[in-house]
C-alpha positions in Angstrom: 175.6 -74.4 -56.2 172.7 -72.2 -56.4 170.0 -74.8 -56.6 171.5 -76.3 -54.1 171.5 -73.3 -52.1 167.4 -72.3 -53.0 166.7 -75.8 -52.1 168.4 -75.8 -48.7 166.0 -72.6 -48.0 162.6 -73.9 -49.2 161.8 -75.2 -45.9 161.7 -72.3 -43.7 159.6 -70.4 -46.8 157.6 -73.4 -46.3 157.2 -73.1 -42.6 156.3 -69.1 -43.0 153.6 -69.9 -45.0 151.8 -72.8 -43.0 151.5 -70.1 -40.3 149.7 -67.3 -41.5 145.7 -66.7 -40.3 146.4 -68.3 -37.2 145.9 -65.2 -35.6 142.6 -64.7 -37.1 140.9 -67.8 -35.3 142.1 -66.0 -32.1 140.3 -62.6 -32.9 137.1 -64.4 -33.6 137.3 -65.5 -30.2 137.9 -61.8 -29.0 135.5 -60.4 -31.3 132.8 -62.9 -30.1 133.9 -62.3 -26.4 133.7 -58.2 -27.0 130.4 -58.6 -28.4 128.8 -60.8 -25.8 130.5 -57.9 -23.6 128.3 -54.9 -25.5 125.4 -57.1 -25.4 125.6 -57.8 -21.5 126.3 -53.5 -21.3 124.0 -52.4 -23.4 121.6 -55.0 -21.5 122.6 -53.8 -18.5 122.4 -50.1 -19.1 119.0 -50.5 -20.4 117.9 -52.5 -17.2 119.6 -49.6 -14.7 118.0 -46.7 -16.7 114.5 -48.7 -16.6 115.0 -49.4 -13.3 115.9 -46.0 -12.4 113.1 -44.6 -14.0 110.5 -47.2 -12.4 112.0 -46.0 -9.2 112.2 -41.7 -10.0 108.3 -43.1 -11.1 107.4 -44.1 -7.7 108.7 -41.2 -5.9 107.0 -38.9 -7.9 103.7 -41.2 -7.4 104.2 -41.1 -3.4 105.3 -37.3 -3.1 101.8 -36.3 -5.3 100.1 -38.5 -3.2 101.5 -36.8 0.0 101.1 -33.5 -1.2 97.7 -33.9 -1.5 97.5 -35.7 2.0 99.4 -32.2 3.4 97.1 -29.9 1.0 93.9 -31.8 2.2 94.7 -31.6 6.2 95.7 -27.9 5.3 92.5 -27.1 3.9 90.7 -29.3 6.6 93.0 -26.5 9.1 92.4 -23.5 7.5 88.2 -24.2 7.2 88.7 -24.8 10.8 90.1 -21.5 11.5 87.4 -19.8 9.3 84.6 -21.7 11.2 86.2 -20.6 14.3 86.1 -17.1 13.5 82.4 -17.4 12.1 81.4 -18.8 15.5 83.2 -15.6 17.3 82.1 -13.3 15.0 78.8 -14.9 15.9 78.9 -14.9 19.6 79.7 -11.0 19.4 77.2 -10.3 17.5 75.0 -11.9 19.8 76.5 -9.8 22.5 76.2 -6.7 20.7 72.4 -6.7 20.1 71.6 -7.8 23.8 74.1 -4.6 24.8 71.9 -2.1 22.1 68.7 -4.0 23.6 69.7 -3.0 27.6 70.6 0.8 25.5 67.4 0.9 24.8 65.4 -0.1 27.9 68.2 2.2 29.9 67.2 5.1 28.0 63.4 4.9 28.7 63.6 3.7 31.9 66.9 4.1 33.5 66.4 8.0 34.6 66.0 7.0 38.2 69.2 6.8 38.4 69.8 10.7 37.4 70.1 11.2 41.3 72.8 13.0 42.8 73.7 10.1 44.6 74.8 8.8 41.0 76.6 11.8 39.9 79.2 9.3 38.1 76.5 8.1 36.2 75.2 11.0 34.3 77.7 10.9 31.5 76.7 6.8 30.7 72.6 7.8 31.2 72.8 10.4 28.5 75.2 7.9 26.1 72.7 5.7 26.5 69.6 7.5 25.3 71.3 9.3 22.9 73.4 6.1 21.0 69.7 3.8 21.5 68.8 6.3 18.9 71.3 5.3 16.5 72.3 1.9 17.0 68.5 0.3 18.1 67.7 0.4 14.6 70.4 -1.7 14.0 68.0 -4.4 15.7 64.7 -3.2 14.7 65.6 -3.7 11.2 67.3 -7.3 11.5 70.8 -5.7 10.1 72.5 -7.8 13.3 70.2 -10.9 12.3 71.5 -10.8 8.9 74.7 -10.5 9.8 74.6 -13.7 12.3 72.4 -15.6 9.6 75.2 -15.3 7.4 78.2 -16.2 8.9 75.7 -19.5 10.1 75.2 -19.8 6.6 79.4 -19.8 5.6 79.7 -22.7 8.6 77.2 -25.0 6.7 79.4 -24.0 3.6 82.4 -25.3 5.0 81.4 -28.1 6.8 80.1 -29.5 3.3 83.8 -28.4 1.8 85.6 -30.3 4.5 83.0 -33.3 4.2 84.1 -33.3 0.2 87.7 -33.1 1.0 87.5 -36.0 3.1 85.4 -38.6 1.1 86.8 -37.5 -2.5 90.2 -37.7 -1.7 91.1 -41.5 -1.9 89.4 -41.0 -5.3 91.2 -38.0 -6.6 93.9 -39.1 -5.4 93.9 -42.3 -7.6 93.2 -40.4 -10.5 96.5 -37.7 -9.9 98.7 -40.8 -8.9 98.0 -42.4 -12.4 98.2 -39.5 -14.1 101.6 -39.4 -12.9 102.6 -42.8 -13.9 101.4 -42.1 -17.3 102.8 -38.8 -17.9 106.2 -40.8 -17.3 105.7 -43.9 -19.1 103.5 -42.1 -22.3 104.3 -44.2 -25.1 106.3 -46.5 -23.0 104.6 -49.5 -22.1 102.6 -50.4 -19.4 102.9 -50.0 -15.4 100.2 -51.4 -13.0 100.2 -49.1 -9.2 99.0 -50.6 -5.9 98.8 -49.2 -2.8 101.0 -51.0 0.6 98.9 -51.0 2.9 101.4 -50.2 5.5 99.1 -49.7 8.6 95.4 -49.5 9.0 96.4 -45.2 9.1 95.3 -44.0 5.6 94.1 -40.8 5.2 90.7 -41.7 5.9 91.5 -43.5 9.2 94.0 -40.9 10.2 91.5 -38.1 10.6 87.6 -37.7 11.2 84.7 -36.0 11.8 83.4 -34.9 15.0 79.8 -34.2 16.0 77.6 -34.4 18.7 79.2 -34.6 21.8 82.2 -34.6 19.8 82.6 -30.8 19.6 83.6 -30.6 22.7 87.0 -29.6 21.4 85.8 -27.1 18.9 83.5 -25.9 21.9 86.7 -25.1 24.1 88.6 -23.7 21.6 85.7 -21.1 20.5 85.2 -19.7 24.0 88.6 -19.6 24.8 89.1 -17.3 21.5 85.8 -15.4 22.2 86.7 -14.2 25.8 90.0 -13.0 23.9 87.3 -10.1 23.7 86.8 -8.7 27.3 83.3 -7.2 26.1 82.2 -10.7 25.6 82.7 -12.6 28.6 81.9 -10.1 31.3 80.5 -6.5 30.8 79.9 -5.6 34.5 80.7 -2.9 37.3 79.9 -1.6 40.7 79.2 1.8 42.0 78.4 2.8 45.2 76.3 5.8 45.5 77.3 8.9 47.8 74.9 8.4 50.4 72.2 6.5 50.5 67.8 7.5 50.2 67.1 5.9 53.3 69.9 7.0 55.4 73.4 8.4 54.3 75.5 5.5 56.4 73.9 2.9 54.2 74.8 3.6 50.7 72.8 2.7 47.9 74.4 0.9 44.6 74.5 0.5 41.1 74.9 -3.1 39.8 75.3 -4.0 36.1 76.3 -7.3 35.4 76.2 -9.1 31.8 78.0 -11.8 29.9 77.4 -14.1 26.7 77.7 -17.8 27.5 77.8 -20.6 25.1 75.0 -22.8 26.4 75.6 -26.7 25.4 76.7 -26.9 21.8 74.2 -24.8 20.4 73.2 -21.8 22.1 74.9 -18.6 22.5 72.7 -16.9 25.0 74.1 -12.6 26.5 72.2 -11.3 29.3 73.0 -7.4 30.7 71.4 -6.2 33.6 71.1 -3.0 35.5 70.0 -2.3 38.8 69.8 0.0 42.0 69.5 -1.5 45.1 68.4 0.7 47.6 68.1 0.3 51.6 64.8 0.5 53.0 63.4 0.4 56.4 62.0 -3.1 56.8 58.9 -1.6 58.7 57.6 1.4 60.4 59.8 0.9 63.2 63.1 0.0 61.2 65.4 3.5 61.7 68.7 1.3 60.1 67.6 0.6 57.0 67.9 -3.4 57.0 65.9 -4.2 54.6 67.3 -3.9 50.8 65.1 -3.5 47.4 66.2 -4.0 43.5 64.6 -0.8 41.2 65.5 -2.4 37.4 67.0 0.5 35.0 68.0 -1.5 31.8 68.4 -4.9 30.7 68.8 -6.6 27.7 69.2 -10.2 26.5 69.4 -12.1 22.9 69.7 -15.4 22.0 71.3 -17.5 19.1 69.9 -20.9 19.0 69.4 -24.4 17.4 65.6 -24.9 18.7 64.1 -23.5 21.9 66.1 -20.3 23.5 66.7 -20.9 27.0 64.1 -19.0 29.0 65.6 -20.2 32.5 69.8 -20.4 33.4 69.8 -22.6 36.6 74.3 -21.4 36.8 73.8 -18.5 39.1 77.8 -17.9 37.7 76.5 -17.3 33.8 76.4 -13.6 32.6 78.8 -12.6 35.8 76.5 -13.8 38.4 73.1 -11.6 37.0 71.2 -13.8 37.8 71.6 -13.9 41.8 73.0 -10.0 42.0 70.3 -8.4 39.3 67.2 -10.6 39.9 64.5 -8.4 38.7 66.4 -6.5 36.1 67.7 -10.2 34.6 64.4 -11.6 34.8 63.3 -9.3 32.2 66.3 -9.7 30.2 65.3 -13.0 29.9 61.4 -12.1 29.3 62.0 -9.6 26.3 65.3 -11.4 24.7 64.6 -12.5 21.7 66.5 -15.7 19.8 68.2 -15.6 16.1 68.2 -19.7 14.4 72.0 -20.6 14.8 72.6 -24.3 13.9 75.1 -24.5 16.9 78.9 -25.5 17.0 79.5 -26.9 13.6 80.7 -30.7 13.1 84.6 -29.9 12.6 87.2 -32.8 10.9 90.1 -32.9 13.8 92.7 -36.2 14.0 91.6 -39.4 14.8 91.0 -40.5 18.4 93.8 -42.7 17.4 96.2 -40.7 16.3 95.6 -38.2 19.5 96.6 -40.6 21.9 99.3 -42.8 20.4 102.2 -41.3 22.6 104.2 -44.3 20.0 105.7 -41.3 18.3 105.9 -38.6 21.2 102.8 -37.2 20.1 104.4 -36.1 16.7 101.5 -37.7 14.5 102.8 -39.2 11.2 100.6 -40.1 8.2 102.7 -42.5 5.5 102.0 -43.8 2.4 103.5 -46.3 0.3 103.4 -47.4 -3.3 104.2 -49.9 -5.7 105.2 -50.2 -9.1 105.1 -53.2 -11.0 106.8 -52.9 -14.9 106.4 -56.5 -16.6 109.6 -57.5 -18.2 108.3 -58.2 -21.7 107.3 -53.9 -21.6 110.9 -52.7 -20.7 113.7 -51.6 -23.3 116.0 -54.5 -22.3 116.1 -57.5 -24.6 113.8 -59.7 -22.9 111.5 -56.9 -23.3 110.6 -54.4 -26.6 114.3 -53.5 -27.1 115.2 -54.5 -31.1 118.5 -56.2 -30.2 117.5 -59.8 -28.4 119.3 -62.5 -27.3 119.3 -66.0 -29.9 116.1 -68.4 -29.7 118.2 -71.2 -29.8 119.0 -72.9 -26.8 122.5 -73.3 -27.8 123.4 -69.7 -28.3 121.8 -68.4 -25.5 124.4 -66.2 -23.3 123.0 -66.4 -19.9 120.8 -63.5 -20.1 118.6 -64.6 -17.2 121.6 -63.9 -14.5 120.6 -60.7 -15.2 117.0 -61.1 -14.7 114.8 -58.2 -14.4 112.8 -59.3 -11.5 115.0 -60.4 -8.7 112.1 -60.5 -6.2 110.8 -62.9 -8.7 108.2 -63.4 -11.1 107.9 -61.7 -14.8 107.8 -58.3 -13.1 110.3 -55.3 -12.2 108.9 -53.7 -9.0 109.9 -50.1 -7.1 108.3 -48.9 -4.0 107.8 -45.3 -3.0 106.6 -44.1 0.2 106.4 -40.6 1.6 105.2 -39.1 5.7 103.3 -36.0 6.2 104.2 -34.9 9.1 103.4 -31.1 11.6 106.0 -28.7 11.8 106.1 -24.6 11.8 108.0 -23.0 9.2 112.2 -22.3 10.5 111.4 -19.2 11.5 108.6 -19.9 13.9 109.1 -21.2 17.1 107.2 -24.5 18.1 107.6 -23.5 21.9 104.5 -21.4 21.8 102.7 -19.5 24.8 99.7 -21.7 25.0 101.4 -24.8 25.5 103.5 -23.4 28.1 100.4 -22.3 30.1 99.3 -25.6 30.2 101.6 -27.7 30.9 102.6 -28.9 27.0 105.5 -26.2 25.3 106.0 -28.7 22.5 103.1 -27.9 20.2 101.6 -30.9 18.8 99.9 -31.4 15.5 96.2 -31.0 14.9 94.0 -29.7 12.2 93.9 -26.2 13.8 96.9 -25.5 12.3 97.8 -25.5 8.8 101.3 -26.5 9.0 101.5 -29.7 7.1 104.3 -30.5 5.2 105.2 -33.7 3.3 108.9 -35.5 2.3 109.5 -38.6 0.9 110.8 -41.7 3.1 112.5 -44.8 3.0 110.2 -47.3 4.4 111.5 -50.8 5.1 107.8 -51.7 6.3 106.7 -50.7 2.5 109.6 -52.8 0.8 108.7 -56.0 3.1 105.2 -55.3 2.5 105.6 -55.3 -1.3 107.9 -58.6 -0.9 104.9 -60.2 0.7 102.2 -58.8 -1.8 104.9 -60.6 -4.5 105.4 -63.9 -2.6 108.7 -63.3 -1.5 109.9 -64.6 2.0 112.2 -61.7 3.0 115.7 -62.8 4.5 
């Protein structure tokens, strides 16, 4: 009974045995799949963190890039303000030594006008001969000179900075742009840059330098910021005498006129003038006086020039109309004026012509900049690249690596593109509504290079992307 009983159980014993490891062939399968799993993540991670950094790359490339576009307009803004104050500081200068000059022939021959007549006068008569004491020196010994020769001298200076600025930048700026590329990629492989060249508006085409005729601008601005200064523009005044020599119902007067003009480009040229005109009888028989002379008490005049002073002004409206009102006393001015060298409104770096009148961006002038980054695949960390863990060399173990290719624009390459815009705006807490512009017709203050308010930010830039599609031989959808 009991064999027959053990032998009536052998075949499920049997059957439990034939089944075990089944399960094993069915983990191999799992273990194979998981690891084909790790190798695409691992893969894939080490694609997104080169791609990442290719792209963190390119930013960083474009923002130096633009900083130094902002930096380089800023500096070009800034040498324009100093050049501007120079060419003031000039033009008073100019002004004072023709005003110590008329002093000075007031006090030796301006005591005709010590007449009672003149009783307002005294007080300036006796400033003037005793302050030509002090300050004529001041011209005698070229301290004035000096002082003009130098700030011509600072000009020349920074018209050679801004000229530097502008032709060294495209090739410092190559040299900052790589060094960024390798600071992030030292011991890392290899990256090639190129520029996009988005629009025909580089740096170089987005600004320029103005002579000649040119200066026109830089002209305008200077006088306007010179007559800011009331003594420069117009130093004249009227006064009627009490009665007059001839008769006391004709009243003699006192005219003194002056002014500084800016003659051309380069000439500042200041005239002063003082006269009395006095009514005479016009012959024996003349009892009303008709007839009206000019007596010359002081004048003055100096001259800063490029070349030849100007002996003759032919625009009777220069130095407040001395030369029509003060004949005589101008005339001598003119004779006895002196001229200091002055090399004349200096050459200035402004925006392009271009750039001025494209109204394409509401006269909010933009300057871009694009980029690109090209990483070949066989340099990355992946493992197509450098990376230690690669896919099989056999054909028949591959695992479809390549639909995770590197270079989706195509080619053997993984590209980023980085752009940034420099662009003219006043920090937050100044207002671009400003006074000027209101006055003539334009509150919204546009961007120049008088200005230093350049500022830079990075951008996306579909024109760059397409661009570097092109440059790759890709035919953008």
């Amino acid at each position: 009974m009991q064999i027959a009983s053990r032998l009536r159980g052998w075949p499920a014993v049997k059957s439990k045995k034939t089944q075990q490891g089944q399960a094993l062939i069915y983990g191999l399968f799992v273990l194979m799949g998981g690891l084909a799993a790790l190798f695409f993540l691992f893969n894939t991670g080490q694609l997104s963190a080169e791609k990442t950094k290719l792209v963190n790359t390119a930013d960083a490339v474009a923002y130096s890039a633009g900083v130094m576009h902002a930096r380089a307009l800023n500096f070009q803004a800034y040498t324009n303000r100093a050049m501007l104050a120079n060419t003031v500081a000039i033009a008073q200068l100019v002004s004072l030594s023709s005003w110590i000059r008329y002093e000075n022939s007031l006090a030796a021959f301006g005591s005709s006008t010590l007449n009672p007549k003149f009783l307002p006068f005294y007080p300036s008569y006796y400033a003037a001969v005793t302050g030509s004491r002090v300050s004529f020196p001041l011209v005698q010994t070229g301290t004035l000179e000096a002082l003009e020769v130098a700030s011509d001298d600072v000009n020349k200076a920074l018209q050679s900075a801004q000229s530097l600025i502008y032709a060294g930048l495209p090739f410092a700026r190559a040299k900052v742009m790589q060094q960024v590329v390798d600071a992030n990629y030292q011991n890392d492989g290899s990256v090639t840059l190129d520029l996009i060249p988005l629009t025909l508006v580089d740096f170089l085409a987005f600004s320029r330098r103005y002579t000649g005729d040119g200066r026109t601008r830089f002209k305008e601005v200077a006088l306007k910021s010179a007559n800011f200064d009331s003594f420069i523009p117009k130093r004249s005044w009227t006064l009627v005498g009490f009665y007059g020599d001839c008769n006391f119902i004709k009243r003699d007067v006192l005219t003194r006129r002056g002014g500084t003009e800016l003659i051309r480009f380069d000439e500042w040229k200041a005239i002063d003038s003082l006269s009395e005109h006095q009514w005479v009888p016009s012959d024996s028989l003349d009892i009303f006086c008709s007839a009206n002379i000019e007596i010359p008490d002081g004048w003055g005049g100096q001259s800063g020039s490029n070349g030849i002073s100007t002996l003759v002004d032919a625009d009777p409206t220069h130095y407040d109309y001395s030369t029509v009102v003060n004949v005589d006393s101008t005339a001598a001015a003119f004779a006895t004026s002196s001229s200091w060298n002055y090399s004349g409104i200096p050459s200035f770096y402004d925006l392009s012509d271009t750039e001025m009148t494209d109204t394409k961006e509401k006269n909010d002038p933009r300057l871009k900049f694009a980029i690109r980054l090209r990483r070949p695949i066989d340099q990355t960390m992946t493992s197509e690249g450098r990376s230690a863990i690669k896919q099989s060399s056999s054909p028949s173990h591959k695992l479809g690596l390549n639909d995770y290719h590197a270079a989706p624009a195509g080619g053997s390459e993984m590209v980023a593109v980085g752009a940034s815009e420099v662009y003219f705006q006043r920090p937050p807490t100044q207002d671009r509504q400003n006074i000027y512009g209101k006055s003539i017709g334009k509150p919204n203050e546009i961007g120049s290079l008088f200005n230093p308010y350049w500022q830079v930010h990075l951008i996306g830039s579909p024109d760059s992307i397409q661009k570097a599609q092109l440059l790759q031989g890709v035919v953008s959808p």
